[in-house]
C-alpha positions as CSV (number, residue, x, y, z in Angstrom):
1,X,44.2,14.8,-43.8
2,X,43.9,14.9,-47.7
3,X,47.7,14.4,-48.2
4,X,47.4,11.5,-45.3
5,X,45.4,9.9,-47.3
6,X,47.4,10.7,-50.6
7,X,50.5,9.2,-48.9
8,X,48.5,5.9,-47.1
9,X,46.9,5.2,-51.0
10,X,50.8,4.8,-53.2
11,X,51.5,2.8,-50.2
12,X,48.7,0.9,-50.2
13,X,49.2,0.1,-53.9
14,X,52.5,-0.8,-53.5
15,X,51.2,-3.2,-50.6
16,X,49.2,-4.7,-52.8
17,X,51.7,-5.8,-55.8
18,X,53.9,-7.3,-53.2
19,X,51.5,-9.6,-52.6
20,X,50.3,-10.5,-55.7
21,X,54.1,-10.7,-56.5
22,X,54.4,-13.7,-53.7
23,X,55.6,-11.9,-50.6
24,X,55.4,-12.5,-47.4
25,X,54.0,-10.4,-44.7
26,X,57.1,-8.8,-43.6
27,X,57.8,-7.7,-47.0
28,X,54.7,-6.2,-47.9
29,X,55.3,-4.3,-44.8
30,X,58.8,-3.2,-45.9
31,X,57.2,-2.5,-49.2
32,X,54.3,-0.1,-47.4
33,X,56.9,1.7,-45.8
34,X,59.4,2.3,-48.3
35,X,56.6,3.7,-50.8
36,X,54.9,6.1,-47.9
37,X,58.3,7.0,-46.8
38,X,57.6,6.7,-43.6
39,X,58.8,4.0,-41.0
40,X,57.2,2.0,-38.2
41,X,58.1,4.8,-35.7
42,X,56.5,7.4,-38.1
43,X,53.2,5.7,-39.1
44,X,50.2,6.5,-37.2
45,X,49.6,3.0,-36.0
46,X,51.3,-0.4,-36.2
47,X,50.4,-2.2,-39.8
48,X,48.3,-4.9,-39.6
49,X,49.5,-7.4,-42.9
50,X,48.0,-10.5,-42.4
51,X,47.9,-13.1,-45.4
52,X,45.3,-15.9,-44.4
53,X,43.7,-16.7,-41.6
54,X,46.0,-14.3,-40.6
55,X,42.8,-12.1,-41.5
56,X,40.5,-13.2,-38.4
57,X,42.9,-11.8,-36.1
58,X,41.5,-8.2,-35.4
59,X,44.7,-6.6,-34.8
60,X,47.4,-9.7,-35.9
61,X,51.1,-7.7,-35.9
62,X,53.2,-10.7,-36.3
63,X,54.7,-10.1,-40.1
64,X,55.7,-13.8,-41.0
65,X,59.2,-13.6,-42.7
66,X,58.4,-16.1,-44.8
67,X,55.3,-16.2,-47.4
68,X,52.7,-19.1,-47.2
69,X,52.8,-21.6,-50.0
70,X,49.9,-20.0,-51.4
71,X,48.6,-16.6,-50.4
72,X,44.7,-16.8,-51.0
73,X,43.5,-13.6,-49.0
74,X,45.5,-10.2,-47.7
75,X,43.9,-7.8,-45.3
76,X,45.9,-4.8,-44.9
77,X,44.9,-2.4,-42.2
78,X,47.6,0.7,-42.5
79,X,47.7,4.4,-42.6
80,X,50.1,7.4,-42.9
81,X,50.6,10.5,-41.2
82,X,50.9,14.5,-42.2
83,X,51.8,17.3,-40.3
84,X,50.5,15.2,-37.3
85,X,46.7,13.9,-38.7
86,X,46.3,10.8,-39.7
87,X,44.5,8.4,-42.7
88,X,43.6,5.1,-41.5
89,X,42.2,2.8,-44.3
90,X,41.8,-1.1,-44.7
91,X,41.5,-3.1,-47.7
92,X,41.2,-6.8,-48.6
93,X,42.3,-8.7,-51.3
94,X,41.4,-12.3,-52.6
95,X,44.4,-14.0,-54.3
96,X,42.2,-15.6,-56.9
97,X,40.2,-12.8,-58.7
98,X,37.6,-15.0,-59.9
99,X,37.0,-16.8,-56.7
100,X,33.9,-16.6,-54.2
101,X,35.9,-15.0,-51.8
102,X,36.3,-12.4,-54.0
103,X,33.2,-12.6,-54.5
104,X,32.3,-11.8,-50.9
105,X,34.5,-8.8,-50.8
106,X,32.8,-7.1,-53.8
107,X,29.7,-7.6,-51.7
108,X,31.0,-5.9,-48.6
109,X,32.8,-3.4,-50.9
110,X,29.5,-2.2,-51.9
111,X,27.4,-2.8,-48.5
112,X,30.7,-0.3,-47.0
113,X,29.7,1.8,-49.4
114,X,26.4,2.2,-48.9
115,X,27.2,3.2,-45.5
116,X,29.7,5.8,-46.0
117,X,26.6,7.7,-47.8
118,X,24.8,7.4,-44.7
119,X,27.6,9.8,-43.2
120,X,25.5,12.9,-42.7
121,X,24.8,15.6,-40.4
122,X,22.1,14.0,-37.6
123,X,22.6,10.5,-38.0
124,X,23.2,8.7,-35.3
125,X,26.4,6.5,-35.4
126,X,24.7,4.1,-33.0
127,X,22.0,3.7,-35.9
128,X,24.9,3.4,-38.5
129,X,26.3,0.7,-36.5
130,X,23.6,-1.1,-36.0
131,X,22.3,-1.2,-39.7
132,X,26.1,-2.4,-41.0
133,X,25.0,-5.8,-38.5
134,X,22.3,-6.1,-40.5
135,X,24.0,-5.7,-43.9
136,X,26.5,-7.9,-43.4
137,X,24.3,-10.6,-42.1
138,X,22.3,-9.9,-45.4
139,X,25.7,-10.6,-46.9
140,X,26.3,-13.8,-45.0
141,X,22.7,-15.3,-45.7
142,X,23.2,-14.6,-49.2
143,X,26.7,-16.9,-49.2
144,X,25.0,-19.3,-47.3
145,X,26.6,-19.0,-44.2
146,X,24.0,-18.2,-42.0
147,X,20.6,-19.8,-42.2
148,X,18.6,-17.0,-40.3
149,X,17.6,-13.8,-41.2
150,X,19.6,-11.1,-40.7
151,X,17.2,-9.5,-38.0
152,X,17.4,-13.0,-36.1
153,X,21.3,-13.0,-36.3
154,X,21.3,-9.6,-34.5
155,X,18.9,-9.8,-32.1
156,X,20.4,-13.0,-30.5
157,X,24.1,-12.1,-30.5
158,X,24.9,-14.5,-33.3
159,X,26.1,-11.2,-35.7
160,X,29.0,-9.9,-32.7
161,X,30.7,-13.3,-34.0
162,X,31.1,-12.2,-37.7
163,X,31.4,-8.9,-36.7
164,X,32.8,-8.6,-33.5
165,X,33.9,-4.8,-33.5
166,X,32.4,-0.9,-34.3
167,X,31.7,0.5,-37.3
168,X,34.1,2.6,-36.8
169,X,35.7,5.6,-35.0
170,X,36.4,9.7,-34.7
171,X,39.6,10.5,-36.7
172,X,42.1,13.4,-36.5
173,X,45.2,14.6,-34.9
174,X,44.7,10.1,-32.9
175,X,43.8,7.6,-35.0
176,X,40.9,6.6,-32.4
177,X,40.5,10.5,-31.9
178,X,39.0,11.9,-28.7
179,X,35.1,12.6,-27.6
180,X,33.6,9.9,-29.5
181,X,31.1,9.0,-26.7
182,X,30.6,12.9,-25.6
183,X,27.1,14.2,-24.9
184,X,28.0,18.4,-24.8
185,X,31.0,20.3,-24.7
186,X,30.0,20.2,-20.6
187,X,30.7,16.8,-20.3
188,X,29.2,13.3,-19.8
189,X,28.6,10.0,-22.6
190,X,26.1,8.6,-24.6
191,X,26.2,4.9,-24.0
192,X,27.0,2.3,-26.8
193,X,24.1,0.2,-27.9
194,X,23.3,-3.0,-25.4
195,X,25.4,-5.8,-26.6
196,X,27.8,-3.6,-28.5
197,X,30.8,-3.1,-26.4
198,X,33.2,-2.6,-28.5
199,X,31.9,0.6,-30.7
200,X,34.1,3.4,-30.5
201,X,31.5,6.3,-31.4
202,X,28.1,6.9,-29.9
203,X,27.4,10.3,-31.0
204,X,25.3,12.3,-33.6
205,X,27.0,13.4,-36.3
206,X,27.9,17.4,-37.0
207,X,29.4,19.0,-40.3
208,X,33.1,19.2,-40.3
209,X,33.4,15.0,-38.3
210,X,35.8,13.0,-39.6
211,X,35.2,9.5,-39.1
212,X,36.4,5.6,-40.3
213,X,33.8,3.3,-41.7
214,X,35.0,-0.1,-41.6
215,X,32.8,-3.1,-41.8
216,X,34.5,-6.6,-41.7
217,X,33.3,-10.2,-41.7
218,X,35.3,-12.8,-40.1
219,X,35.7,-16.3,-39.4
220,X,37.4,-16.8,-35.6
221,X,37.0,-19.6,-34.3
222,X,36.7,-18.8,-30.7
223,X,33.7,-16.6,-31.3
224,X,32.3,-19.1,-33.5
225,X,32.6,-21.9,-30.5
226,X,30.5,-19.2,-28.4
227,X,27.7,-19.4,-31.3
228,X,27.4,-23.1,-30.8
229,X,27.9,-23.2,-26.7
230,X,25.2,-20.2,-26.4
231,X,22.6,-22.8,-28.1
232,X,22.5,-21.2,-31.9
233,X,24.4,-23.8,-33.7
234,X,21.8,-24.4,-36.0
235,X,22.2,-20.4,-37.6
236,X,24.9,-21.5,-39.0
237,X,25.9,-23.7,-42.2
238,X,29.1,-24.9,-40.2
239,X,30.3,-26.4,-43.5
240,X,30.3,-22.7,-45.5
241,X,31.9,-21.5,-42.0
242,X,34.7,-24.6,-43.1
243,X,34.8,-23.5,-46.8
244,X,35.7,-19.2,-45.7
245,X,38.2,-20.0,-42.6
246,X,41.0,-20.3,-44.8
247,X,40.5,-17.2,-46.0
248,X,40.4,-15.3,-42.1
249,X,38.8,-12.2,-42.7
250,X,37.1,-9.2,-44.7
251,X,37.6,-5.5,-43.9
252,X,37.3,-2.1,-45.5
253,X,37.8,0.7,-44.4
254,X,37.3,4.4,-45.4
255,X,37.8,8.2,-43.8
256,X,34.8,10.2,-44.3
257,X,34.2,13.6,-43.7
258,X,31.1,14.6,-42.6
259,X,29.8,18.1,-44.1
260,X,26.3,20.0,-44.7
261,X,25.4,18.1,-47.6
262,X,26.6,15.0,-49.0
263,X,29.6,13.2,-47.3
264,X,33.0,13.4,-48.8
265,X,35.2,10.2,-48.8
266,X,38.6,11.4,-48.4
267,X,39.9,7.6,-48.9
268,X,38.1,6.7,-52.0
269,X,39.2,10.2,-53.0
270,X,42.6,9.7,-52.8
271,X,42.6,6.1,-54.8
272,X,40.8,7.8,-57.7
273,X,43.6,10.8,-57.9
């Protein structure tokens, strides 16, 4: 899983100076490929490369052939693949380094962060789950997006609209690898959190896990029209919502390995060597 990662990290680099080079989303593909040596047949999952609002769409495949006139956010979800395991790492990047969207990934750079230390041996990924909501709403609040507290955003469903997936997910020889809601090795699940349909792991963590963390913040519209049908309209600062849509989407995402002691971020890892 080390040399996944190894491989996934040059091609991630290389992802990223084709777009700050101007390309479009096909090319930065190409470019991903060609520098992890490894086609669309041999990586672990289809690349998500989405410049723009592009960004808000969870799992957006489409690779424009042509580049927007100007490229203000990229969102590359895209991994690599070793003697059959898999890396599976996100990163966004804001076109203008000195922008407040930038500004807004630094902050969920270090919120992701934050919970990647919490990978460790007993904690409940449930718990994990629920705390990134909370984070991330902190984050929201503090760019004066949302005008409740984080705790209020959660508990009324407004938080699933920023960030409508799971933390994250088991990772191994699949990409969404298997048991992630098994009680025993005899069999039966632990349920996911009311109101959290979409979480992909439920279980306690044990020495020797593997899994993603991968908070995001979005801006999609459609889940943003629930907000205001369900009656919470006035959570919102609509025109902050206006000001971040162009930009579609934050997400990072990391491999950690769960061990006795303190985790060990195989991605971050890998970007450091």
């Amino acid at each position: 899983m080390r040399l996944a990662q190894r491989r996934a990290v040059r091609a991630h680099r290389a992802a990223e100076r084709a777009f700050r080079a101007g390309a479009s989303e096909f090319e930065i593909h190409m470019a991903y490929c060609a520098a992890a040596q490894q086609d669309a047949t041999e990586v672990p999952y289809q690349n998500i490369v989405a410049l723009n609002t592009h960004g808000a769409v969870l799992h957006y495949t489409e690779l424009d052939r042509v580049a927007p006139a100007e490229s203000l956010s990229f969102l590359i979800d895209a991994g690599a693949s070793h003697c059959g395991y898999a890396a599976d790492i996100t990163r966004t990047y804001a076109g203008d380094c000195a922008s407040e969207f930038q500004a807004m990934i630094d902050a969920v750079d270090a919120a992701q962060q934050a919970m990647c230390a919490g990978v460790r041996a007993g904690a409940d990924y449930r718990q994990l789950h629920l705390d990134a909501h909370l984070a991330l709403m902190g984050i929201l609040r503090e760019f004066g997006v949302l005008k409740v507290s984080p705790e209020a955003a959660l508990a009324t469903g407004v938080s699933a609209a920023f960030f409508p997936h799971g933390l994250g997910h088991p990772l191994g020889l699949q990409v969404h690898d298997v048991a992630g809601f098994a009680a025993s090795d005899r069999g039966g699940t632990i349920d996911r959190p009311a109101g959290h349909p979409y979480l992909r792991m439920t279980r306690v963590l044990e020495p020797g896990m593997v899994v993603t963390i991968e908070p995001g913040i979005y801006f999609i519209d459609m889940l943003l029209d629930e907000v205001k049908a369900r009656g919470h309209a006035d959570a919102v600062d609509w025109a902050r919502v206006d000001f971040f849509r162009p930009y579609g989407g934050i997400r990072i995402e990391d491999d950690v390995l769960c061990t006795e002691a303190a985790p060990e971020n195989l991605t971050r890892a890998a970007f450091a060597g």
